[in-house]
N, C-alpha and C positions, 0 to 999 in steps of 0.2 A: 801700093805694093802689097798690103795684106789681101787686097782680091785675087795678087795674079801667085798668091804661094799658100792657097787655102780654100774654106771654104767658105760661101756667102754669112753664116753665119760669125765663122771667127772675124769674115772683113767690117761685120756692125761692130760686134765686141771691140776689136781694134779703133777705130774711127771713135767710138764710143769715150771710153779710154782714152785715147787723145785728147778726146774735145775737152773730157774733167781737168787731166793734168792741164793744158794748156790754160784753162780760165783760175784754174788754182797756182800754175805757174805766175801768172801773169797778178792775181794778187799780191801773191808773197813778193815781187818782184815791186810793186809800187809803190809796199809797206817800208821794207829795205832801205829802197832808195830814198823816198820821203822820211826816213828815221836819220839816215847816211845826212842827207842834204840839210835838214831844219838841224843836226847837231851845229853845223856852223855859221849859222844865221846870226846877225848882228843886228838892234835896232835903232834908229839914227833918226834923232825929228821924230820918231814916235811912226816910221815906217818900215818893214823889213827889207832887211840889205843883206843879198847873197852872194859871196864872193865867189870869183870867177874859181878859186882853188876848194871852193865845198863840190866840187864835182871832181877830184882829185880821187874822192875814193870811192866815188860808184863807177867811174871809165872802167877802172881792172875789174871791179865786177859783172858789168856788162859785156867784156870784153872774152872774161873767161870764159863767159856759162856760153858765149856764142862758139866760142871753138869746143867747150863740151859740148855742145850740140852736134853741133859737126863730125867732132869724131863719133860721137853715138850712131849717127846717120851712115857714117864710113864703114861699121861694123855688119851693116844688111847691108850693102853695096851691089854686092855680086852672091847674094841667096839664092837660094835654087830650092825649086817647091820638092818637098821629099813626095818620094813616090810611095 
């Protein structure tokens, strides 16, 4: 979308930009959830045991940040390259 409402150089900038936040999103997201998940770990026989409800509280957060995504995405929908 940033090639067809700009110029080639904003469309690297852009893609640019993306590719940081996305590998920095996707960090902090693994961090998160691996902090979320090992809080309710239980050890049994000397093996770890995760119960089916330690992912009770990374669903709502996986689930939010995907419809904030979406609405973000909703907001350039129908852009239009300024003249």
């Amino acid at each position: 979308m940033a090639g067809e409402l700009g110029s080639r150089r904003a469309e690297v900038a852009a893609m640019g930009l993306v590719g940081i936040l996305g590998c920095i999103g996707a960090a902090v997201q693994d961090t998160v959830s691996g902090v979320l998940i090992e809080a309710t770990k239980t050890v049994v026989d000397g093996k770890d045991v995760y119960p089916v409800e330690s992912f009770d509280t990374v669903f709502p957060i996986w689930i939010g940040t995907s419809i904030l995504a979406l609405l973000l995405v909703c907001t350039v929908w129908k852009a239009k390259k300024r003249e």
